[in-house]
DRENKOLSE-199564 format. One record per residue (C-alpha): x, y, z; chain. Coordinates in pm, whole numbers, padded with zeros to 5 digits. Layout:
BEGIN
{px:X py:Y pz:Z cadena:A}
...
END
This chain:
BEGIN
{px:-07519 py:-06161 pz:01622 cadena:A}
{px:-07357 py:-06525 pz:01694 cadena:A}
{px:-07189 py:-06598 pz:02044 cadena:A}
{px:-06986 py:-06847 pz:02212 cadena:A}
{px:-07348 py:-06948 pz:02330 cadena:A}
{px:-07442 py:-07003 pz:01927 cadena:A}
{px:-07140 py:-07253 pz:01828 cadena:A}
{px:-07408 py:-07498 pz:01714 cadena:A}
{px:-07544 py:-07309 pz:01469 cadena:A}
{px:-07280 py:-07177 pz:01369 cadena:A}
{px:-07112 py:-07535 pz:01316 cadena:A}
{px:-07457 py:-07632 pz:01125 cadena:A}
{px:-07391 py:-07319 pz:00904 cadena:A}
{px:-07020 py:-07391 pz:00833 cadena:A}
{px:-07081 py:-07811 pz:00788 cadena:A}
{px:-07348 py:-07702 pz:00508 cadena:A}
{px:-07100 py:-07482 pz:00363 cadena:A}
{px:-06858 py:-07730 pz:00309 cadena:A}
{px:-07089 py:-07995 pz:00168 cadena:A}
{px:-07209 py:-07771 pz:-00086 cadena:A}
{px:-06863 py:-07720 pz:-00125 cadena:A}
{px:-06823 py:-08074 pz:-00254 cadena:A}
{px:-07124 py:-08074 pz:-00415 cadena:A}
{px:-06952 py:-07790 pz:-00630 cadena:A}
{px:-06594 py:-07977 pz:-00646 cadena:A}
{px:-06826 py:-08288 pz:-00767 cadena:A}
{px:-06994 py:-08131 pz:-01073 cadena:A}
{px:-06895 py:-08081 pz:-01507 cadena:A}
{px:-06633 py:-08244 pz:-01672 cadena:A}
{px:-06308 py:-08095 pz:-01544 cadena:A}
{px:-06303 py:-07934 pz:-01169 cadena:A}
{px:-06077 py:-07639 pz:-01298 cadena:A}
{px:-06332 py:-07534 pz:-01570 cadena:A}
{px:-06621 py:-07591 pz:-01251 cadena:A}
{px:-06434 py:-07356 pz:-01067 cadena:A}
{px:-06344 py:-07093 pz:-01381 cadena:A}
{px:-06734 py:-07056 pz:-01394 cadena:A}
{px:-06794 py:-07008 pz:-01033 cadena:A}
{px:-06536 py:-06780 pz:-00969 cadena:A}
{px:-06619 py:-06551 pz:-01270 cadena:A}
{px:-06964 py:-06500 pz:-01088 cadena:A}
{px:-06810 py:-06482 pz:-00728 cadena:A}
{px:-06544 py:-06218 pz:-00824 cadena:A}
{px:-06760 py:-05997 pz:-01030 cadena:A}
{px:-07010 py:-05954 pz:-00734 cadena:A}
{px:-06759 py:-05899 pz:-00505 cadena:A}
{px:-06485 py:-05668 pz:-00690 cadena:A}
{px:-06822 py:-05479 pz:-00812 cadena:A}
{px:-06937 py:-05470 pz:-00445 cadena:A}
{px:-06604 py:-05360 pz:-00256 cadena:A}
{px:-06467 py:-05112 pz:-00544 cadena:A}
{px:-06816 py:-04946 pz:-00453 cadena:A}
{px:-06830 py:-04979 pz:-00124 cadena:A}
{px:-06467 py:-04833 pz:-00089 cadena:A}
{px:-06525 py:-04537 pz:-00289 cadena:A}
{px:-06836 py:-04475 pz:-00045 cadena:A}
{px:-06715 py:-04568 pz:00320 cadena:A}
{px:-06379 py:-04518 pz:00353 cadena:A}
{px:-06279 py:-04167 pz:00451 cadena:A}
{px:-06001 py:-03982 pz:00290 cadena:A}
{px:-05775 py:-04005 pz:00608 cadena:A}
{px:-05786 py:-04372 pz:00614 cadena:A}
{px:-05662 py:-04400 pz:00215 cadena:A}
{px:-05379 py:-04140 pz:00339 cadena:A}
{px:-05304 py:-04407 pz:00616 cadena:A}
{px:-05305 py:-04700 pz:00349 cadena:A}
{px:-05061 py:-04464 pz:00110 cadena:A}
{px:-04824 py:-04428 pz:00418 cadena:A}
{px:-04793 py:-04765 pz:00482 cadena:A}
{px:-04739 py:-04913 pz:00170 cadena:A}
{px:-04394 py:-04709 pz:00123 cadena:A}
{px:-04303 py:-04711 pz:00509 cadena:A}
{px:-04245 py:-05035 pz:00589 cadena:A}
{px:-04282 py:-04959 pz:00942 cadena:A}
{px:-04449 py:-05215 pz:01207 cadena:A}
{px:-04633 py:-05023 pz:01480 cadena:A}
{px:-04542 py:-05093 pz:01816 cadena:A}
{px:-04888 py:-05127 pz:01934 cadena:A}
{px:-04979 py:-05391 pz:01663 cadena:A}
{px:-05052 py:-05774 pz:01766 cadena:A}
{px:-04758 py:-05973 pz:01631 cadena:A}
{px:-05020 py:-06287 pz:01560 cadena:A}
{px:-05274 py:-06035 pz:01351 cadena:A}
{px:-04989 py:-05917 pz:01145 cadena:A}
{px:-04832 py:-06294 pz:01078 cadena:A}
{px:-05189 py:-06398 pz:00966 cadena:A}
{px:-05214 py:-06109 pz:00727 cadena:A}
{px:-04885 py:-06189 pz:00586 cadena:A}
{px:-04961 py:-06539 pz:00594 cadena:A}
{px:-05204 py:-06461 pz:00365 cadena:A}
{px:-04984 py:-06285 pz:00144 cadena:A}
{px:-04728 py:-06562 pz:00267 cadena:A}
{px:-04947 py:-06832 pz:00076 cadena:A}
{px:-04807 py:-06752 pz:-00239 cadena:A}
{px:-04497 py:-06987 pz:-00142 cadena:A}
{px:-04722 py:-07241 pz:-00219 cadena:A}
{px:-04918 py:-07067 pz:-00497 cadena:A}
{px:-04635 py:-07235 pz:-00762 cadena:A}
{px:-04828 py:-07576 pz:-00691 cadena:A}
{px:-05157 py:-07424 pz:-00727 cadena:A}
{px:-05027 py:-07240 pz:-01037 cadena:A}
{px:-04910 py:-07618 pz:-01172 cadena:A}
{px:-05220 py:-07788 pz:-01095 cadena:A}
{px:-05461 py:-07496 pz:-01253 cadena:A}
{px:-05176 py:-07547 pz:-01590 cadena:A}
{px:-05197 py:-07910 pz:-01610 cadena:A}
{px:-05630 py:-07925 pz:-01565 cadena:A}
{px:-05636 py:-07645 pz:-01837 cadena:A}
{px:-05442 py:-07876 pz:-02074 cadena:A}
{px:-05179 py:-07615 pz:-02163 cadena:A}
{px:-04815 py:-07724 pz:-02271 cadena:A}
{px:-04686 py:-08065 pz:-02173 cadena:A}
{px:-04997 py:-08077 pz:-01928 cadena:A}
{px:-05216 py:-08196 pz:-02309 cadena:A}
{px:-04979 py:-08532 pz:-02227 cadena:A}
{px:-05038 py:-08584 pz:-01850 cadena:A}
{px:-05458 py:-08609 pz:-01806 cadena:A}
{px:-05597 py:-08388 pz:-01584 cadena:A}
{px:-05858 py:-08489 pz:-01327 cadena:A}
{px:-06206 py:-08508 pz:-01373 cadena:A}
{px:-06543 py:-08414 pz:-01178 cadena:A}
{px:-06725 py:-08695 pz:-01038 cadena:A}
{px:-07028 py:-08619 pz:-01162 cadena:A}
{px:-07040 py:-08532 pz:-01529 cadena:A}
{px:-06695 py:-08624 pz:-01584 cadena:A}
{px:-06549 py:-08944 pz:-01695 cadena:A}
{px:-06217 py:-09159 pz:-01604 cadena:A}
{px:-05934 py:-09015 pz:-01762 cadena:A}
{px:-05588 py:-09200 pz:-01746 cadena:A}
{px:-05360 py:-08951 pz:-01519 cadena:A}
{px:-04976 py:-08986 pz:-01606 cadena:A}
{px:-04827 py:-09065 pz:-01230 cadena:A}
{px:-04506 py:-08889 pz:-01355 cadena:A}
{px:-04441 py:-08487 pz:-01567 cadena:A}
{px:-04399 py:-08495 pz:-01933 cadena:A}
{px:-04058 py:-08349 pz:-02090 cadena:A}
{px:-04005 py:-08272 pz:-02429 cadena:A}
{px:-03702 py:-08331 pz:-02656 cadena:A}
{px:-03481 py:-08016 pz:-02614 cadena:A}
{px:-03479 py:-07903 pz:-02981 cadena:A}
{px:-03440 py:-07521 pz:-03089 cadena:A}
{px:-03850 py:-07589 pz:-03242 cadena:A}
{px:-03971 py:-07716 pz:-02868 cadena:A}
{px:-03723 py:-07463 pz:-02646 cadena:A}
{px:-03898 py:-07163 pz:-02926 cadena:A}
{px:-04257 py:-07307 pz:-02810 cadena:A}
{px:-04173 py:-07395 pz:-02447 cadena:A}
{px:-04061 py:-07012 pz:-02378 cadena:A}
{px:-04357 py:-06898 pz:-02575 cadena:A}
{px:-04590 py:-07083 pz:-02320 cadena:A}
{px:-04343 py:-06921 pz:-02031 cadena:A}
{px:-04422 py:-06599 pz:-02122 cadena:A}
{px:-04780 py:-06658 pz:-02111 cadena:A}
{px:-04779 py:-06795 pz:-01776 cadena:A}
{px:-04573 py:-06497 pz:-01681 cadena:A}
{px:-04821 py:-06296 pz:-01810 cadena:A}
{px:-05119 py:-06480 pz:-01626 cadena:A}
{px:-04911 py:-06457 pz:-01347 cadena:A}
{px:-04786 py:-06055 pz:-01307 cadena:A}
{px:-05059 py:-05904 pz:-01516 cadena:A}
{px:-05369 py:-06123 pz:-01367 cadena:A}
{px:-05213 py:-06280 pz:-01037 cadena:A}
{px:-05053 py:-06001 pz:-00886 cadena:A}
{px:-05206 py:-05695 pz:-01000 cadena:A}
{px:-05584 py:-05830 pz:-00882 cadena:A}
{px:-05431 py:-05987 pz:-00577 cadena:A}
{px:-05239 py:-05661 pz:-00476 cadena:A}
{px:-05644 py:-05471 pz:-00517 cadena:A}
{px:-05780 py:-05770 pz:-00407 cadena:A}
{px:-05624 py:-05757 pz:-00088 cadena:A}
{px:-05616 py:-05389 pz:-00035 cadena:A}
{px:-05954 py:-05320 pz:-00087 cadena:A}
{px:-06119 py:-05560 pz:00182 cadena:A}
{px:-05853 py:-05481 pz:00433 cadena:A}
{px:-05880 py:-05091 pz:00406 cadena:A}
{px:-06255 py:-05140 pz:00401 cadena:A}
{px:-06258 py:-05362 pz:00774 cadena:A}
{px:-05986 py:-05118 pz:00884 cadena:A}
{px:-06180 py:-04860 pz:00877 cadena:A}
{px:-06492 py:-05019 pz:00947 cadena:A}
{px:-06329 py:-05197 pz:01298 cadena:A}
{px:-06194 py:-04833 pz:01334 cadena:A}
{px:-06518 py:-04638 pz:01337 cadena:A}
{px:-06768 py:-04876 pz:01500 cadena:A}
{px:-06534 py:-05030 pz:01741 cadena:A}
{px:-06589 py:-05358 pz:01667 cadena:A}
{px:-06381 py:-05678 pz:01758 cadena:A}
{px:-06192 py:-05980 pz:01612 cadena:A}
{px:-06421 py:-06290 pz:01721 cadena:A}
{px:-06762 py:-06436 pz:01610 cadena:A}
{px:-06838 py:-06134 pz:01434 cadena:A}
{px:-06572 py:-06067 pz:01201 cadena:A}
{px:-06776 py:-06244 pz:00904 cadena:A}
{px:-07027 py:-05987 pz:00963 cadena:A}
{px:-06857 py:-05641 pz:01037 cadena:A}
{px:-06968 py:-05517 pz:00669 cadena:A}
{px:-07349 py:-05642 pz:00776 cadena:A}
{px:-07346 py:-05455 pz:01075 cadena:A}
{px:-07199 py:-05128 pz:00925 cadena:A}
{px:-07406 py:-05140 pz:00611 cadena:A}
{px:-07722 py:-05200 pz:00860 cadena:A}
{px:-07624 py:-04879 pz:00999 cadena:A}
{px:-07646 py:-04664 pz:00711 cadena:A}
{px:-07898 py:-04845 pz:00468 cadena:A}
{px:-08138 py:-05054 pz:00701 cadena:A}
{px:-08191 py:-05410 pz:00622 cadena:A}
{px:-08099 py:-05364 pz:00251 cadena:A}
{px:-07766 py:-05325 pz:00379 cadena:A}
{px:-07707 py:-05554 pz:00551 cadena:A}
{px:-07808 py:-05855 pz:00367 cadena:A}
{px:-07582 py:-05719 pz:00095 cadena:A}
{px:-07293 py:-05713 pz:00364 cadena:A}
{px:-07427 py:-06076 pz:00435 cadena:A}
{px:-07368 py:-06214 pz:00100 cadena:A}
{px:-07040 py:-05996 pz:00018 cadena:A}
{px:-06894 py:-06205 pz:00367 cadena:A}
{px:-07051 py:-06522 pz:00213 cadena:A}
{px:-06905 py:-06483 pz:-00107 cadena:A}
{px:-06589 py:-06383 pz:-00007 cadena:A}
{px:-06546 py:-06688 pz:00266 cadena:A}
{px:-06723 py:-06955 pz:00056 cadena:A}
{px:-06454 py:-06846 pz:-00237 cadena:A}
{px:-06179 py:-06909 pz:-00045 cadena:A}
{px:-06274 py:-07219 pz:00100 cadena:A}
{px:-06390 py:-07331 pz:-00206 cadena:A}
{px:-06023 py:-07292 pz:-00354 cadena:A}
{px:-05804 py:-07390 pz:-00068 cadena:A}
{px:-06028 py:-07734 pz:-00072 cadena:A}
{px:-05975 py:-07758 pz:-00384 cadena:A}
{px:-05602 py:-07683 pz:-00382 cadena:A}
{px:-05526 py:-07925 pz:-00105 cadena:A}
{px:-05651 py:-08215 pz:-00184 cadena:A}
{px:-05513 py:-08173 pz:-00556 cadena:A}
{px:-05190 py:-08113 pz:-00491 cadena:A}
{px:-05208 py:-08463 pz:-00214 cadena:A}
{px:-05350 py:-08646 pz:-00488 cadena:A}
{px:-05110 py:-08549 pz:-00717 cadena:A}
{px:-04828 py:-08634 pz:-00505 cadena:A}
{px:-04994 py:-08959 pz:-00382 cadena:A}
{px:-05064 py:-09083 pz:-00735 cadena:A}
{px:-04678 py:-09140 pz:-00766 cadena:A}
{px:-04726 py:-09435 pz:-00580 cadena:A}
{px:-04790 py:-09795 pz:-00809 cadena:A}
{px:-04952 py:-09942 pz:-00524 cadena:A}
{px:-05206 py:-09636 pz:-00457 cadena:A}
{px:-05297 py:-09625 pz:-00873 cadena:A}
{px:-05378 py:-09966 pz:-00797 cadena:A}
{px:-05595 py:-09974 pz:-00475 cadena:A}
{px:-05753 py:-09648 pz:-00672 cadena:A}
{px:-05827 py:-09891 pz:-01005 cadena:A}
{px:-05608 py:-09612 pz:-01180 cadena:A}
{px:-05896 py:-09409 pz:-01130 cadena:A}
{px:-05749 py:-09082 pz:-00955 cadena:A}
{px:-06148 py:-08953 pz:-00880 cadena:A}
{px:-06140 py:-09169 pz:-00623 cadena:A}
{px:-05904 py:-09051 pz:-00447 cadena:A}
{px:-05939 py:-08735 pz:-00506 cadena:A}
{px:-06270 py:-08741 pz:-00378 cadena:A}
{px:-06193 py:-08972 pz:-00049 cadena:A}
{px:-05935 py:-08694 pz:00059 cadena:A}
{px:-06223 py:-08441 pz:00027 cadena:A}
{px:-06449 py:-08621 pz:00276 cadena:A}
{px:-06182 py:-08629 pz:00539 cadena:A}
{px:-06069 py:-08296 pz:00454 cadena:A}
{px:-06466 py:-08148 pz:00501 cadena:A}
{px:-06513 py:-08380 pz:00766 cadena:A}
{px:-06227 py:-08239 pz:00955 cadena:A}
{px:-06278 py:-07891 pz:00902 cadena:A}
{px:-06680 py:-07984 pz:01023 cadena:A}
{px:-06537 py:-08011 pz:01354 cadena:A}
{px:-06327 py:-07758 pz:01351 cadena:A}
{px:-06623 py:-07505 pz:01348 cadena:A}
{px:-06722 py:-07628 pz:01669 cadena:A}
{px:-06368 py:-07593 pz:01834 cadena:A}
{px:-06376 py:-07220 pz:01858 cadena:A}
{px:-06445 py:-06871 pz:01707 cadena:A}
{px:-06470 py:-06832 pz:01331 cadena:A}
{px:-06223 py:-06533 pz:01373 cadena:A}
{px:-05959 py:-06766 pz:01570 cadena:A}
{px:-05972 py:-07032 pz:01323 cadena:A}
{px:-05909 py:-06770 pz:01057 cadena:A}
{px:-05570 py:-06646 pz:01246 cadena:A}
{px:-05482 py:-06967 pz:01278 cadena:A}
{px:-05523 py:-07081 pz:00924 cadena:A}
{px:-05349 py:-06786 pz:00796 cadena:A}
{px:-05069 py:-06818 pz:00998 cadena:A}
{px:-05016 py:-07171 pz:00894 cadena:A}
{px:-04955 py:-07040 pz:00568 cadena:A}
{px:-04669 py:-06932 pz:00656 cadena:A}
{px:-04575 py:-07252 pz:00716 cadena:A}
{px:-04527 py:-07344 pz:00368 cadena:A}
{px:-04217 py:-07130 pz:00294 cadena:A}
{px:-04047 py:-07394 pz:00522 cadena:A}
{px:-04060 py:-07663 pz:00295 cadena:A}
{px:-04230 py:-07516 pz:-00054 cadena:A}
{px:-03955 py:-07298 pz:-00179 cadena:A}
{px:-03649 py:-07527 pz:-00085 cadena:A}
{px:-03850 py:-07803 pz:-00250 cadena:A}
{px:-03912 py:-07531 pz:-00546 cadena:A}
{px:-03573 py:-07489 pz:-00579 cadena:A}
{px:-03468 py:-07840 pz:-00539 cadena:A}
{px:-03699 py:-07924 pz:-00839 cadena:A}
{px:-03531 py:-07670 pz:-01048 cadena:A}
{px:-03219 py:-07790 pz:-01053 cadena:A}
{px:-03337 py:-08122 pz:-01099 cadena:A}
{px:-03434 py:-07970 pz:-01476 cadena:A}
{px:-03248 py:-07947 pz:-01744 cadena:A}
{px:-03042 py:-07585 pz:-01806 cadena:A}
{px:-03225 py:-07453 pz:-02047 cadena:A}
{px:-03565 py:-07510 pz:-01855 cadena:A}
{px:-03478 py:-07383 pz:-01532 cadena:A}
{px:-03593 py:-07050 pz:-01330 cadena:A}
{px:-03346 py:-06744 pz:-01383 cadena:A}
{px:-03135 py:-06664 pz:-01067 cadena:A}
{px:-03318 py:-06350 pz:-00997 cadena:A}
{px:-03643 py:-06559 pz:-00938 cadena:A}
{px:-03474 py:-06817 pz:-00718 cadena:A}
{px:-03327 py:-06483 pz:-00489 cadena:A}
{px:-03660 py:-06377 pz:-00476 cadena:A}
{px:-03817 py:-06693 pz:-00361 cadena:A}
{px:-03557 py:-06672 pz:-00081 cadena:A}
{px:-03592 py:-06322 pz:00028 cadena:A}
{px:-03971 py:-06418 pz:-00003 cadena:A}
{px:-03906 py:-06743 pz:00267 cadena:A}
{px:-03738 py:-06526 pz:00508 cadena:A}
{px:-04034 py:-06272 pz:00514 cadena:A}
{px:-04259 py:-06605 pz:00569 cadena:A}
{px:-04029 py:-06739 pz:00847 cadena:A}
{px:-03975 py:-06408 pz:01003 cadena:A}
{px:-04344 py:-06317 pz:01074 cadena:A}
{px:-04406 py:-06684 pz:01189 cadena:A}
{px:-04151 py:-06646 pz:01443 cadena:A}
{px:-04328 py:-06301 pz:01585 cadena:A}
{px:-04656 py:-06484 pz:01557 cadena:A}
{px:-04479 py:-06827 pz:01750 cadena:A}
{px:-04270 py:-06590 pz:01996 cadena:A}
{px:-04634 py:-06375 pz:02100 cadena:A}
{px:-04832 py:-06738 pz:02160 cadena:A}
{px:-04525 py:-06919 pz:02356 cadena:A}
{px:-04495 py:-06532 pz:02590 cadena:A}
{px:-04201 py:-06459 pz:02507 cadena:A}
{px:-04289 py:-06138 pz:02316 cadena:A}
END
């Protein structure tokens, strides 16, 4: 099991990691329909993996426990403020989940997004002339009919797809390490990545735990895997406004897209090194909740930039605000428990 005394490895493991990652990023002809295929085979192995896994480890108390909390809305006394801001950062991401939503649209080709280009793999791909600005149709009753057609598919995608798998695919893990951390008494620091290895090991030898091995792998390299992805998309998007940068770039948006990924991997690289895999996973996830701060003002600034008939309903707007003030609540426990004065 990895130590403080291991960081090297562990940095060698995590640097590989990411270059595969880009090695991924870099192949087919568009890097949304790369990832589709990858994540089809990622998430069946692991929704497969923890829907069985639940069903056998996790004792009927600690699904009463999960049943109790989701209706209580209670925060134990007992409970570290910074563990329960990075699980709602995580949850908390989704203020930013309306760019990711955009950029997964606009690669896919759907609506307007057939007029803007999307951006293409480096490898198996070829340069595809990105529009630098959206696309907006004539508002006649023909395009408003179509334009709420596509609305109601993305709402679809979006509540039936979105929410309902991210609601399972976030209880499922986190019952199964609750009650995993709960009966083997294990703790939040180089080991986290392998708690399911280590229980597994204890019930079902080494068959066990190599499957707990590659559940954590799957699980981690998925995320990272999208978050890279997501990140430097949505700064090459935004840089690509810029004349002068379509210019240095040869209005070739690859480029870019792929320099920000080096310094991006390269960055995290040495962040493996800096401290404990577990640390750098509160850390990320309370970042997250960062993003209310400026994504859902911006959201909402954007909105009303749109003409009437295109723009959110009220109700949605409220709930991006309630949703803000959940984000900037549980940063401020997180903040308040690091600085002492909680």
């Amino acid at each position: 099991m990895p130590g403080p005394e291991d960081v090297a490895v562990v940095g060698i493991a995590g640097a590989s990691l990411l270059i595969l990652t880009f090695v991924i990023l870099s192949l087919g002809r568009r890097i949304a329909r790369t990832l589709e295929i990858f994540n089809w085979i990622d998430l069946g192995f692991i929704f497969i993996s923890f829907i069985v896994l639940a069903i056998i480890l996790i004792p009927a108390n600690i699904w009463g426990e999960l049943a109790s909390g989701l209706v209580s809305f209670r925060i134990p006394s007992d409970i570290d403020p910074v563990l329960l801001a990075a699980w709602w950062g995580y949850t908390g991401l989704a203020t930013g989940l309306n760019y990711y939503a955009v950029a997964w649209f606009k690669d896919k080709g759907f609506g307007m997004s057939a007029l803007t280009g999307y951006i293409p793999a480096l490898i198996g791909g070829k340069r595809i002339e990105v529009s630098a600005w959206g696309k907006i149709f004539k508002l006649t009753p023909e395009n408003l009919k179509v334009y709420r057609r596509w609305s109601h598919l993305a709402l679809e995608e979006i509540l039936v797809i979105f929410f309902i798998g991210a609601i399972i695919g976030m209880l499922l893990p986190m019952t199964l390490a609750y009650a995993i951390a709960k009966g083997f008494g294990l703790t939040l620091t180089w080991n986290i990545p392998m708690w399911l290895a280590l229980a597994l090991e204890n019930i079902w030898g080494p068959v066990g735990f190599w499957w707990g091995i590659f559940v954590a792998v799957f699980v981690l390299f998925k995320t990272q895997l999208g978050i890279v992805d997501a990140v430097v998309r949505n700064i090459s998007d935004a840089a690509w406004k810029f004349e002068n940068i379509r210019r240095f770039f040869r209005n070739d948006i690859r480029y870019l897209y792929y320099l920000i990924a080096v310094i991006y991997l390269a960055w995290a690289s040495l962040a493996f090194v800096a401290t404990a895999p577990g640390v750098l996973i509160l850390i990320s996830a309370n970042m997250a909740n960062a993003a209310a701060i400026w994504g859902i003002p911006f959201l909402i600034y954007l909105n009303y930039k749109m003409p009437k008939e295109l723009r959110l309903h009220w109700s949605l707007v409220l709930l991006n605000i309630v949703f803000m003030a959940m984000c900037l609540y549980f940063m401020s426990l997180s903040i308040g428990r690091v600085l002492g004065l909680i």
